[in-house]
C-alpha positions as CSV (number, residue, x, y, z in Angstrom):
1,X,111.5,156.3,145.5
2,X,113.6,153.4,145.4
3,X,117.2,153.7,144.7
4,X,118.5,153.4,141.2
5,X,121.2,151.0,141.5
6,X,119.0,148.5,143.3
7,X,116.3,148.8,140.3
8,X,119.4,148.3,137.9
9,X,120.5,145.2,140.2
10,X,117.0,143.6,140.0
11,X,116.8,144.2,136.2
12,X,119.6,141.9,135.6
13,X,119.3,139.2,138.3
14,X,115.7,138.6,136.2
15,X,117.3,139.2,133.5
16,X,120.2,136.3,134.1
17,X,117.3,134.4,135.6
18,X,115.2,133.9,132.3
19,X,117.6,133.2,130.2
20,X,117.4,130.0,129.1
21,X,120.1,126.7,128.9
22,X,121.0,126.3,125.3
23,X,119.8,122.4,124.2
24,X,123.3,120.7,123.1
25,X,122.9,120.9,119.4
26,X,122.3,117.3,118.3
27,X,123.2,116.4,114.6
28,X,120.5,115.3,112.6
29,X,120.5,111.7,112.0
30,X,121.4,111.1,108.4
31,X,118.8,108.5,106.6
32,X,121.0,105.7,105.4
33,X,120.0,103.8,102.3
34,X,119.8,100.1,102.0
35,X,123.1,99.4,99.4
36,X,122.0,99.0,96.1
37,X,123.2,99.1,92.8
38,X,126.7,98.7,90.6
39,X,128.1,101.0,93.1
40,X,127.6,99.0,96.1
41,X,128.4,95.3,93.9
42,X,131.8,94.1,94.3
43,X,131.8,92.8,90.7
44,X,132.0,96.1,89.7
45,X,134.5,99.1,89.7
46,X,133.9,102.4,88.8
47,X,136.2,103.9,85.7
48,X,136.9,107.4,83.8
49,X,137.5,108.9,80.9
50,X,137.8,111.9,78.9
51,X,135.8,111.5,75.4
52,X,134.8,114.7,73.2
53,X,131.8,117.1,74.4
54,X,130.0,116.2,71.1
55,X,130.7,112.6,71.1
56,X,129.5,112.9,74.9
57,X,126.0,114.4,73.5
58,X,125.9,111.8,70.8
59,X,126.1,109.0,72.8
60,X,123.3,110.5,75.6
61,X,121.1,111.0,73.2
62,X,121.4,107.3,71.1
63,X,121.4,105.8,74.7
64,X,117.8,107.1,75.7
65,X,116.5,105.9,72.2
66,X,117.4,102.4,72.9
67,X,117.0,102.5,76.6
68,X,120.9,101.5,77.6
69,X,122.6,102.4,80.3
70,X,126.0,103.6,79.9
71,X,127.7,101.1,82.0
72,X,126.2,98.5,79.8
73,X,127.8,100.3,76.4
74,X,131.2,100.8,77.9
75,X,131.4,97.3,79.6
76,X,129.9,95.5,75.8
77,X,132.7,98.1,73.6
78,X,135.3,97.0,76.1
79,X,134.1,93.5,75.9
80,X,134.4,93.2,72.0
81,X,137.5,94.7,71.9
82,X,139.2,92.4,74.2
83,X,137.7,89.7,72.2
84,X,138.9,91.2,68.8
85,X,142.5,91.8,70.5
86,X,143.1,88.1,71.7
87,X,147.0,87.1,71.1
């Protein structure tokens, strides 16, 4: 009968022996977009403000009957009044 320890011995040399090289983990490469858009133009500049929840609603919902984009109501409301407050 062979001797223990040599068995044990054996069992983790094949042991050590098939365990494999982890692969280098390699990221993903991420799928750029061509730039598009009013976020990409340097003619434009992106803005905040805080309005009302309800107002907020409001305006969605008039914006998808009449197929406007929000920019373009801000950036005409803007436009008038900077016409209607010339000095």
């Amino acid at each position: 009968m062979p001797d223990a320890a040599n068995m044990f011995d054996r069992l983790a040399q094949k042991r050590e022996q098939g365990k494999a090289v982890p692969a280098p983990e390699v990221e993903p490469k991420k799928q750029q977009r061509k730039a598009t858009g009013k976020r990409s133009d340097p003619n434009y500049v992106q803005v905040g403000a805080y309005i009302p929840i309800e107002l907020n609603k409001r305006v969605k919902r008039r914006l998808v009957d009449t197929d406007k984009d929000f920019s373009e109501l801000v950036a005409e409301l803007l436009d008038q009044w900077v016409q209607s407050n010339q000095d």
